[in-house]
N, C-alpha and C positions, 0 to 999 in steps of 0.2 A: 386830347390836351388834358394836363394836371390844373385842378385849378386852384389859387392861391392858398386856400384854404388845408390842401391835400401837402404844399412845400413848405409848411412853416415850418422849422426846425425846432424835435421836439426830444426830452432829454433823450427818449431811448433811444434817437436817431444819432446823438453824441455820443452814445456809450458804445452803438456799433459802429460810427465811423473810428472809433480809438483802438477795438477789438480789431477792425480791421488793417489798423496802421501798426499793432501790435504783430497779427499775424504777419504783413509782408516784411515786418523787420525782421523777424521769424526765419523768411524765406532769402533773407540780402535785399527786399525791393526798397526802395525808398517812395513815399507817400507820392501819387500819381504819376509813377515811373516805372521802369522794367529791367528785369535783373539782366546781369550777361546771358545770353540764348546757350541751353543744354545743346546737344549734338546727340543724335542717340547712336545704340552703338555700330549699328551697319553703316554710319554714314550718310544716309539717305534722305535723312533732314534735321534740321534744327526748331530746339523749342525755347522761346522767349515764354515767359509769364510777366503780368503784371495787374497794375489800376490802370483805372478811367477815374473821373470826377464823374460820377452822374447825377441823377435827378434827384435821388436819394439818399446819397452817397458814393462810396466808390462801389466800383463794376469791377471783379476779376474777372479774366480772360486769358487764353493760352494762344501763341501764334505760331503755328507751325508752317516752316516753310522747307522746299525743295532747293535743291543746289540751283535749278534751273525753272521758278516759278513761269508756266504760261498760263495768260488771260487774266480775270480780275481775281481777287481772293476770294473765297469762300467761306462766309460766316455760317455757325452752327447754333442750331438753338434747342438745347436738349428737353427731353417731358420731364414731368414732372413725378415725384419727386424725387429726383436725380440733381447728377451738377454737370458739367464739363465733361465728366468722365465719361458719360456714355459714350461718347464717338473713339477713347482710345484705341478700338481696336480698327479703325479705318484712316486713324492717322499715317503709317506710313503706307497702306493703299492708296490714301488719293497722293500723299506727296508722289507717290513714286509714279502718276498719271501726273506729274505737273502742277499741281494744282495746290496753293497755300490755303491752307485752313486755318480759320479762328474761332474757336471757339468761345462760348459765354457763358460765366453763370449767371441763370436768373436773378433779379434782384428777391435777395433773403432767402437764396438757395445756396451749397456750395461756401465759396469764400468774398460772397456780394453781399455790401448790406443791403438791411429789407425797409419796405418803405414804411411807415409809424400809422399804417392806414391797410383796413385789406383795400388789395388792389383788384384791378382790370387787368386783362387783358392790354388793354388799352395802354394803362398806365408802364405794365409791362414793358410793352414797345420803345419807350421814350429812353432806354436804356441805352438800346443801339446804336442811333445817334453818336450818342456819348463816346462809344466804342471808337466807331470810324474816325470821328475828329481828334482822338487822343493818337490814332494812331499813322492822321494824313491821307484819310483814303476818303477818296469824294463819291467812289460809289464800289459796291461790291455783288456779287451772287448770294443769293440769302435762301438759308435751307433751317426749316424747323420741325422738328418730330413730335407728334402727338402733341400737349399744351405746349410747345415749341412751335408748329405747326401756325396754333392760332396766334399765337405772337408773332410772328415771320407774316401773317396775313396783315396784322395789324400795322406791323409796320409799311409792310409796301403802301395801305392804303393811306395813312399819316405821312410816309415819308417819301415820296414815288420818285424824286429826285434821286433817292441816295440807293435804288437798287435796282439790277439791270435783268439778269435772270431769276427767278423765285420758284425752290423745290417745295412743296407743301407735302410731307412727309405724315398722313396720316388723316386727309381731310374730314370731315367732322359737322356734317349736318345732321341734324336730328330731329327727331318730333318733339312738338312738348309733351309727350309719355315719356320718352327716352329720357329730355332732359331733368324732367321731375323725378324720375327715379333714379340717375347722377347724383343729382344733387342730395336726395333725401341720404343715399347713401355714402356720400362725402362727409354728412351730416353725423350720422352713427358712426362711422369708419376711422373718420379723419378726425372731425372739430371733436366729436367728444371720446377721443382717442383717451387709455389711462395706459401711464405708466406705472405700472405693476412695481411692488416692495421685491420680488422674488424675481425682478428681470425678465418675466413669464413673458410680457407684450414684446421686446427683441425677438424670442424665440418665435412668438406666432409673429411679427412682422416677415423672419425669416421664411418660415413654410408656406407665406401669401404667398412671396415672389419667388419660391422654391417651384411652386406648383403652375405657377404663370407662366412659366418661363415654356415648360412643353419638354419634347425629347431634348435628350443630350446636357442634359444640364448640370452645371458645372459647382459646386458648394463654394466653392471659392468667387467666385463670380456673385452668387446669392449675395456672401457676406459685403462683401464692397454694396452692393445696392442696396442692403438692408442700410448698413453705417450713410448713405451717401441719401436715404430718407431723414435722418435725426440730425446731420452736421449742420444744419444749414442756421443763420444768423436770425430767421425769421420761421415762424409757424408753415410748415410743412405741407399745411390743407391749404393755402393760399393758393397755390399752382392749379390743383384740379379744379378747383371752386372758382376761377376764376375763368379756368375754361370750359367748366359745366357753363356760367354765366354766357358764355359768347356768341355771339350766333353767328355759325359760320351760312348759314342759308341764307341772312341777309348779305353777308362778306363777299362771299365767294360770286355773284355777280357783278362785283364792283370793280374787282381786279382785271385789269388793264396790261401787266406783263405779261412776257415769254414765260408761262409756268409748268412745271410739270406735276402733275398728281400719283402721288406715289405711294403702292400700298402693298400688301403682301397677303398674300391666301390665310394665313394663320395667324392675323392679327385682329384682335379682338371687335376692332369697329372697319373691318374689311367690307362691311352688306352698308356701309355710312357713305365709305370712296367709293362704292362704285354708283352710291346714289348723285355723291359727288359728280362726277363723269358725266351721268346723265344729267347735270343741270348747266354743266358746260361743257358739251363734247368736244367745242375747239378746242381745248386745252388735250396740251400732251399727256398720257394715260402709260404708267406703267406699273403692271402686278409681278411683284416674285411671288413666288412656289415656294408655298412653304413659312417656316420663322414665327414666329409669332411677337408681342408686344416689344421684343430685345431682340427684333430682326438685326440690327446692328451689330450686335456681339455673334449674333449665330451666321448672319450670311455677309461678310466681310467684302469679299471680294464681287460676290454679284450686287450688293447695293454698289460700291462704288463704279461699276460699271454702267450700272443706269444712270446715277445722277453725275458721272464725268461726258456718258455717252450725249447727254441730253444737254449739259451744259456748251457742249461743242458742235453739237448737230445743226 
């Protein structure tokens, strides 16, 4: 829960609800609406954008849907610091498995405003809601990656009415070594981040996420993630800092849904999931081969085959 103190409306939170009524003008949307749905161009689905009203402010969000949606929608909750865009390359994968996706930007990620407070995790979560009810859905399948992950956990456990399957894309327990040394380096890395006179810090943001990426890596792909770390309406360290802050060790016993734990050979907190695993073997356990932190843009079609195969099993 937010508490009174965390919703008062504070000016910076007017200058980004106005930024953000500026951008959807921007885009055709009108304030807590959604423009005509694109069609892309194979035919295979259609994409709506638009607002929510949230806790914060408005929540943009993409909703992609199949000629011939089956089963509930599928909400996505991208890591951090990213927006939305990380799942574009499984958007027409899952549509073309049936399956509507919606994606979200975090709030003060992307084109969501940020809350006037660093947040939770927690607080994170309250977003969602938001979503569903602006768009008439009283419950959905909920999938979040890395600090998407622990916001997707937080909300099943705040909001267990409103989701029926839950993908935990990245599970996330830790020791407090681990987490102290997250944080400390969230610390140097993130909060006391300098932008450079000579543009210098773009370029080393680039070669971070050049080098993280692993084989096959794509320059054009870098540059979108570098741009899609700086765009957001809110300070950019909030996302990991708030998921260093979480503890999924106490979470992850508490959850109650059909979940699947999903992780991949080459993603950096892979020895975390399969500690995961072992603190709940019931739960459904699946590793790809391979990919690392941007398993999503490198294995397209094998993640959505796990998380369709499992949403349907």
């Amino acid at each position: 829960m937010v508490d009174s103190q965390k919703t008062t409306i504070s000016r910076r939170s007017l200058v980004s609800a106005v930024s953000a009524i500026g951008a959807a003008g921007a885009l055709g949307i009108e304030s807590g609406g959604a423009r005509a749905a694109d069609t892309n161009s194979s035919g295979s689905y259609k994409v709506t954008r638009g607002y929510a009203d949230g806790p914060f402010g408005q929540v943009h969000y993409q909703d992609v849907s199949p000629p011939d949606p089956q089963g509930l929608p599928l909400v996505l909750l991208h890591q951090a610091p990213m927006t939305l865009r990380q799942f574009d390359s499984v958007l027409e994968p899952l549509a073309n498995r049936g399956i509507r996706s919606i994606s979200i930007d975090t709030p003060g990620f992307g084109q969501s405003a940020p809350p006037d407070f660093v947040p939770t995790v927690e607080d994170y979560a309250t977003a969602v809601p938001a979503v569903l009810d602006h768009l008439g859905l009283d419950k959905v399948d909920l999938l979040g990656h890395h600090t998407g992950a622990m916001i997707c956990t937080a909300v099943a456990l705040q909001f267990p009415e409103r989701i029926n399957n839950l993908v935990i894309n990245g599970p996330f327990p830790m020791t407090d070594e681990e987490r102290a040394g997250f944080l400390s380096r969230n610390k140097t890395s993130e909060q006391d981040f300098v932008h450079e006179h000579d543009g210098s810090h773009v370029q080393s943001s680039f070669m971070g996420r050049y080098k993280m990426y692993g084989e096959g890596v794509d320059p054009k792909l870098i540059t979108r993630y570098t741009a899609e770390k700086f765009i957001g309406l809110g300070p950019f360290w909030y996302g990991h800092h708030a998921a260093f802050q979480y503890n999924h060790n106490e979470a992850l016993p508490k959850v109650k849904h059909r979940t699947l734990l999903l992780t991949n050979t080459g993603d950096q907190i892979y020895e975390n999931a399969k500690w995961a695993n072992k603190m709940r073997p019931d739960l459904d356990f699946i590793v790809l081969q391979g990919g690392g932190v941007d398993v999503v843009d490198q294995m397209p079609e094998e993640w959505s085959d796990a998380v369709v195969g499992f949403l349907r099993g």
